[in-house]
C-alpha positions in Angstrom: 35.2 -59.3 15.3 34.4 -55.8 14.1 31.9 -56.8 11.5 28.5 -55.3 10.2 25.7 -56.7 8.8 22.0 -55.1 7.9 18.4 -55.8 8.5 16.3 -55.5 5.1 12.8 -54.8 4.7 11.4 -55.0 1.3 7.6 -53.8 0.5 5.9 -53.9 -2.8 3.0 -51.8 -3.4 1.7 -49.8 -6.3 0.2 -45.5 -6.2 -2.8 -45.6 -8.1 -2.4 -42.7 -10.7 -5.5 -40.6 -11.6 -6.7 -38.4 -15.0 -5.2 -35.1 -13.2 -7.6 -32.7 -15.4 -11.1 -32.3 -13.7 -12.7 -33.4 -17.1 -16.4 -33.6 -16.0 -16.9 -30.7 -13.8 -19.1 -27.8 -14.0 -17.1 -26.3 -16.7 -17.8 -29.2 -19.2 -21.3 -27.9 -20.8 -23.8 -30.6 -23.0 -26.9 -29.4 -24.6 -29.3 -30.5 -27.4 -30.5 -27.6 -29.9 -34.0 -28.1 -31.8 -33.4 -27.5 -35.4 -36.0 -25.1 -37.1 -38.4 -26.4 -39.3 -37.3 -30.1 -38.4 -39.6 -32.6 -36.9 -37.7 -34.0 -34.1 -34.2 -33.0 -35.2 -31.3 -31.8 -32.5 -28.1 -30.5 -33.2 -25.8 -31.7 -30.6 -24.2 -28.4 -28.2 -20.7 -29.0 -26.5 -18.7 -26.4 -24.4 -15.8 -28.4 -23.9 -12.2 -26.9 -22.3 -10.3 -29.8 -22.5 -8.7 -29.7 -25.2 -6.3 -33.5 -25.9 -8.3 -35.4 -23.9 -11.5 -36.8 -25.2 -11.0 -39.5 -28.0 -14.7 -40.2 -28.9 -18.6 -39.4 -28.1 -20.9 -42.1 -28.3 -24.4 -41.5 -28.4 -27.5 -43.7 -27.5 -31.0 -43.5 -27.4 -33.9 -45.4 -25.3 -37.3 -45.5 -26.3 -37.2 -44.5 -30.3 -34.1 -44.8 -32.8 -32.5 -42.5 -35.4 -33.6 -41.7 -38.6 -30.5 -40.4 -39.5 -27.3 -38.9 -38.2 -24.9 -36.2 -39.6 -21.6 -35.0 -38.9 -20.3 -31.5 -38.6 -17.8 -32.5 -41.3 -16.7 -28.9 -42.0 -15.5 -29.0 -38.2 -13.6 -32.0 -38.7 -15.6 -34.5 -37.5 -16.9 -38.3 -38.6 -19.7 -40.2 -37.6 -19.9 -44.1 -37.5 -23.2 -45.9 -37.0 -23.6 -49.0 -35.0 -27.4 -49.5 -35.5 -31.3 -47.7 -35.1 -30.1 -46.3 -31.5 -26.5 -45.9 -31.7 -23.7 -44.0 -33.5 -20.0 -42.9 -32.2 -18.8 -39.2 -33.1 -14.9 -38.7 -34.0 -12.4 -36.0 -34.6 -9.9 -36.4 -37.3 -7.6 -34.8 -35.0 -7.4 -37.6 -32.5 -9.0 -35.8 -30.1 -12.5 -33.6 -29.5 -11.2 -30.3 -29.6 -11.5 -27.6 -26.8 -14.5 -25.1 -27.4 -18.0 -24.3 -28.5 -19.2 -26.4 -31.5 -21.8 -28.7 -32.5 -20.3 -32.2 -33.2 -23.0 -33.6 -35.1 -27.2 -33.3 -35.4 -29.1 -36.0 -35.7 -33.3 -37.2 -36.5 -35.5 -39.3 -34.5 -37.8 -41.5 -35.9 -41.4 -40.5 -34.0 -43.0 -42.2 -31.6 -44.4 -42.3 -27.8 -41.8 -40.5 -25.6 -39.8 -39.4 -23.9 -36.9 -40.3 -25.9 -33.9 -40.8 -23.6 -30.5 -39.6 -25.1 -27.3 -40.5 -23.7 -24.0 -39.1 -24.1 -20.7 -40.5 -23.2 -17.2 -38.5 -23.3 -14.3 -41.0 -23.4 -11.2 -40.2 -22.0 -7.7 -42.4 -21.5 -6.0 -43.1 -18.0 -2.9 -44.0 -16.9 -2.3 -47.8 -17.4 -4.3 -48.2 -20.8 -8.0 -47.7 -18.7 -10.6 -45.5 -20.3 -13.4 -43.6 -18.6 -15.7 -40.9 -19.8 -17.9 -38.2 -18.6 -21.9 -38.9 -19.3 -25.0 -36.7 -20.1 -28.2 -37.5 -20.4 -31.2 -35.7 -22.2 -35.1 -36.5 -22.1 -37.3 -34.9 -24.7 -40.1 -35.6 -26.9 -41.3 -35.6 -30.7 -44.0 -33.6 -31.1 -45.4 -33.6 -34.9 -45.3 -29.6 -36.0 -48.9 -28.0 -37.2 -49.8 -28.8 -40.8 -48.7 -26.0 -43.4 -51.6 -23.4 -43.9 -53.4 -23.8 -47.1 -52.4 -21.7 -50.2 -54.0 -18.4 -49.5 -56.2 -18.4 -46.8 -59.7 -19.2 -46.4 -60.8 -16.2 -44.7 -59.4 -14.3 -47.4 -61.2 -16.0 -50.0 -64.5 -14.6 -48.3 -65.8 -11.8 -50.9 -68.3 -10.9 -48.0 -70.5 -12.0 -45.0 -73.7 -10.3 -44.7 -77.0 -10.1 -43.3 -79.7 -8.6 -45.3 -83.3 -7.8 -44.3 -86.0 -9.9 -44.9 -89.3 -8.8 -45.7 -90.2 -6.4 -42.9 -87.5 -4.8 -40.2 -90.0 -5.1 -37.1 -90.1 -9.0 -38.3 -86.3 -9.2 -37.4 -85.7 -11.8 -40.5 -82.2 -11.6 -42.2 -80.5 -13.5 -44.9 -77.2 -14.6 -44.4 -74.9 -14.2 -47.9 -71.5 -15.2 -48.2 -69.2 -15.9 -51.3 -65.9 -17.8 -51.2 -63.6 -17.9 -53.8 -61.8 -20.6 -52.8 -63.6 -24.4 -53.7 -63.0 -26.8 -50.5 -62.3 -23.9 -47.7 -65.8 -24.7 -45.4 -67.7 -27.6 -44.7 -70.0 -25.8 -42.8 -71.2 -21.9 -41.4 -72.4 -21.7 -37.7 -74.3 -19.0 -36.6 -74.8 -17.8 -32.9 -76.6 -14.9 -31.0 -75.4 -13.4 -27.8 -79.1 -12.9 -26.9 -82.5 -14.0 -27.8 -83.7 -17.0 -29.7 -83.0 -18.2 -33.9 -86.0 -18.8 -35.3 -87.4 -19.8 -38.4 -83.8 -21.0 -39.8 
């Protein structure tokens, strides 16, 4: 009698919503800095142009640990250990900030390498996931060259000489040198580009 009535369909599905910002591409630099004079010390290097997104850096080493660990606290930023191979780097912003800085430095104890560093950029997502963009860094300790003495050795040489000894068609020489420096040589070798030593 003149009525409607409707057919109803009813779906239920969900869009998966991803980090729009392309966080970890080419743009997104990492690199470790030897520190002069330090044995086995790195400053850590970040080129980052996000800025509001990263919440923390955690770094981890295999094959060695830290001797210690130090945080660019003039730039705002903390460090928190959580052992020998482990500490997490923090911004008392919230967030890592956008640009070129160093985050934090840090000392390895030595040993056999290569050390294995590893460095993790965490990030939120939608629907209270994290995930984070990683970097990893192999390098070894090598122990620098002992300091030179005070004043050199060489210099301490007064002279080197050879003097004639008894006649020149007998080809005899004295060798004479004077150090004033005590505990310079063990030992003076003497070589000829041609003919024999005799008689030494």
């Amino acid at each position: 009698g003149g009525q409607v009535d409707t057919c109803i369909f009813q779906y239920v599905f969900q869009c998966n919503q991803t980090n729009p910002k392309p966080v970890c591409d080419s743009s997104f630099v990492n690199y470790l800095e030897r520190k002069a004079g330090a044995n086995c010390c790195w400053d850590i290097r970040t080129i980052n142009p996000n800025g509001n997104t990263f919440t923390r850096i955690e770094a981890f080493v295999s094959n060695g640990s830290f001797s210690s660990s130090q945080a660019n606290t003039g730039g705002g930023f903390l460090i928190s250990n959580q052992g020998p191979n482990r500490f997490t780097i923090r911004h008392n912003s919230g967030f890592i900030p956008a640009g070129n800085f160093s985050p934090a430095g840090f000392c390895m104890n030595s040993g056999t390498g290569p050390h294995i560093l590893v460095l993790r950029y965490y990030y939120n997502l939608p629907g209270g996931q994290t995930d984070s963009c990683s970097f990893s860094f192999s390098f070894l300790c090598q122990t620098p060259p002992p300091p030179p003495p005070q004043g050199s050795c060489c210099d301490s040489l007064k002279s080197v000489s050879l003097t004639t000894k008894g006649n020149a068609q007998d080809c005899c020489f004295d060798l004479l040198a004077q150090s004033t420096k005590a505990g310079c040589f063990s030992k003076i070798c003497v070589t000829s580009s041609s003919g024999v030593l005799t008689g030494v």
